[in-house]
C-alpha positions in Angstrom: 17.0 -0.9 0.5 13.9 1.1 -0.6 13.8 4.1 -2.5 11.7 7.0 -1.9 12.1 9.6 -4.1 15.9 8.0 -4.6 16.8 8.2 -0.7 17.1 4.7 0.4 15.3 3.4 3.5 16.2 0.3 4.9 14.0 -2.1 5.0 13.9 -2.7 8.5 15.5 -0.8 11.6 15.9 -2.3 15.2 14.2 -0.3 18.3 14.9 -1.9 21.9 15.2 -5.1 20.5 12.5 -5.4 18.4 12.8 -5.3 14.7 10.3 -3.3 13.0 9.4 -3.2 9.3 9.2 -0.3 6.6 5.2 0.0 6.5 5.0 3.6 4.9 7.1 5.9 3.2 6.0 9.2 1.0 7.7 13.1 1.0 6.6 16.6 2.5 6.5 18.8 -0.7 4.6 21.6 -1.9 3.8 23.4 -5.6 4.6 26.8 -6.2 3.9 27.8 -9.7 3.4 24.3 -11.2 7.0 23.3 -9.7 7.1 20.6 -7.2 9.3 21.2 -4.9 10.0 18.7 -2.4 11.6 18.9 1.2 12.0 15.2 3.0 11.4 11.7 2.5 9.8 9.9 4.9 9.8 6.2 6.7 7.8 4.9 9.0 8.6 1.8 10.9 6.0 -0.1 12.7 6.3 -3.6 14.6 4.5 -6.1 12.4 2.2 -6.7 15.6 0.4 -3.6 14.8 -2.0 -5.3 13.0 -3.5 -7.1 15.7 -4.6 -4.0 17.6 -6.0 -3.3 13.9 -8.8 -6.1 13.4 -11.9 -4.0 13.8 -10.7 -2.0 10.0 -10.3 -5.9 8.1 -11.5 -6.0 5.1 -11.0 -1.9 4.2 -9.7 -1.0 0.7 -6.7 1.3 1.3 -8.8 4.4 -0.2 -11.3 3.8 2.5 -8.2 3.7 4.8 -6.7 7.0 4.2 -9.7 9.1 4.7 -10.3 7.3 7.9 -8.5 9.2 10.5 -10.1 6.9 13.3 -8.4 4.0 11.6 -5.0 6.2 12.2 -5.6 7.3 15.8 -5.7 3.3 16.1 -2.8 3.0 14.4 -0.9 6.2 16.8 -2.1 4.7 19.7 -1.5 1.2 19.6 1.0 -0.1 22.4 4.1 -1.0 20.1 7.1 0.5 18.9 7.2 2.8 16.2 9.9 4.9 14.3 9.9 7.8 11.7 12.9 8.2 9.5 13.0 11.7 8.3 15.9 12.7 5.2 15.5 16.2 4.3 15.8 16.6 0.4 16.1 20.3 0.3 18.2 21.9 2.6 16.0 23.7 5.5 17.6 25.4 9.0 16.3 23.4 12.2 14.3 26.4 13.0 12.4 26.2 10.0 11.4 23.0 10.5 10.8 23.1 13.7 8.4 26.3 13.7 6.3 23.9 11.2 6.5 20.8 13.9 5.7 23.1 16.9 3.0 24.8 15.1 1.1 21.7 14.2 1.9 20.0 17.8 0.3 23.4 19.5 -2.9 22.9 17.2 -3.4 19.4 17.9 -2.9 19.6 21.7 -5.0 22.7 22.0 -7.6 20.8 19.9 -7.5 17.5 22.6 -7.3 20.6 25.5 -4.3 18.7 26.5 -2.2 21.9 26.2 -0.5 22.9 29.6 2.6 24.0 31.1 4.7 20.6 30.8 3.3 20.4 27.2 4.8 24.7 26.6 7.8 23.4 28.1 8.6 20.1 26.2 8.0 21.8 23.3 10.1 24.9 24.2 12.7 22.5 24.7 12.6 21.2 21.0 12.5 24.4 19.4 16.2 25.2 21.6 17.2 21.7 20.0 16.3 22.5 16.5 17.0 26.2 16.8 20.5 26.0 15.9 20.7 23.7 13.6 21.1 23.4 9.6 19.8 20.4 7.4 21.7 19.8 3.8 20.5 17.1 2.1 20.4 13.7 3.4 20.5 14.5 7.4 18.4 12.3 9.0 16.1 13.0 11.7 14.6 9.9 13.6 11.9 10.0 15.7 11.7 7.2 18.4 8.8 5.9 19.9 9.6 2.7 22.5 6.9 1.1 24.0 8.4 1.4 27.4 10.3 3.7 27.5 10.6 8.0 26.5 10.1 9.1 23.2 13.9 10.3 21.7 14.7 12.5 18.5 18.3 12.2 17.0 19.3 14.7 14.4 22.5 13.3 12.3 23.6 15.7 9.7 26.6 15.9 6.8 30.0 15.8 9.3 28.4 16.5 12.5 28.2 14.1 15.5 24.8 12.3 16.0 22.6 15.1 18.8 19.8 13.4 20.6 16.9 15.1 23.1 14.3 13.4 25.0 10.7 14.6 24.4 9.9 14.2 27.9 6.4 14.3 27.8 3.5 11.4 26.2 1.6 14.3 24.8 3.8 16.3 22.4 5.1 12.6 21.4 1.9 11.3 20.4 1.2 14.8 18.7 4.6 14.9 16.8 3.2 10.9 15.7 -0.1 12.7 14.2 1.6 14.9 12.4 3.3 12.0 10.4 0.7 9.3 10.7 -2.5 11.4 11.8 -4.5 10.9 8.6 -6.2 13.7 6.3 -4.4 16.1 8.7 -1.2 14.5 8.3 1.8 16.5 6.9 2.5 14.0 4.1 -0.6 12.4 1.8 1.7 10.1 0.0 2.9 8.9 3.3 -0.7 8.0 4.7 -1.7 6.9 1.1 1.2 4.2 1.6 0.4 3.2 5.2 -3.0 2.5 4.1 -1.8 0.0 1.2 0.4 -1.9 3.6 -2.2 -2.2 6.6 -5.2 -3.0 4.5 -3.2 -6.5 3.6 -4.2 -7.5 6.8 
């Protein structure tokens, strides 16, 4: 196991077959009068075949890495499988977190002008999802990304059955990727700081 923050990640998790490795990992957290206080841990899990749609950035240090946000539009858009592993910390209701998520999605698809009606309605949809629900510590939320297949959140908290909703539409998905893995704009520096360290090995 790996420990972020003392949350352990496993190392590896397995998405349609494919195993994919633990290639970033950080927290969401903000300071409010010099007190850190922190709300999830994060893991992202990327097929080790990533790097090869990564070639052009060889030879980066990871410092040049995480201020490159071309480098992570490479990295959102390459054709593999992805995962994000989200364990909440401090305890949040669903539609706290997912007024933060929808917010950012809305900006970044109304930046790419990609925002229509399927996008409003996919991401109506979430907020119903997340709406009624309440995170202690240590639920999970995992974001799935199969290459071939639709893009699938499951929600697993303290006593509570696993709950699962499609996305149901490529746009929202790759937005709700950027907002974990979208560079300086992403929600969680250390996590972008770490993905840079792993992918500049390559």
């Amino acid at each position: 196991m790996v420990m972020v923050d003392g949350i352990p990640f496993p190392p590896h998790v397995n998405l349609n077959n494919a195993q994919l490795s633990l290639m970033g990992h950080g927290i969401t957290d903000i300071e409010i009068h010099f007190l850190q206080i922190k709300f999830t841990a994060i893991g992202v899990y990327l097929d080790p075949e990533i790097v090869s749609h990564l070639q052009k950035w060889k030879g980066k240090t990871p410092a040049d890495l995480s201020q490159d946000d071309d480098f992570f539009e490479a990295v959102i858009e390459a054709a593999t499988n992805a995962v994000l592993r989200v364990v909440v910390i401090k305890e949040i209701k669903g539609s706290q977190y997912v007024l933060q998520l929808e917010s950012a999605v809305r900006d970044f698809l109304a930046e790419a002008d990609l925002f229509e009606d399927e996008e409003e309605a996919a991401l109506e949809r979430l907020v119903t999802f997340f709406q009624s629900k309440y995170f202690k510590q240590n639920s999970v939320i995992t974001f799935s990304f199969p290459q071939n297949a639709s893009p699938k959140i499951v929600v697993a908290t303290e006593g509570k059955e696993e709950s699962a909703i499609e996305v149901g539409n490529a746009n929202v998905a790759r937005m709700i990727k950027k907002w974990y893995m979208g560079g300086t704009r992403a929600v969680s520096p250390s996590t972008i700081s770490s993905l840079a360290k792993t992918l500049a090995i390559v």
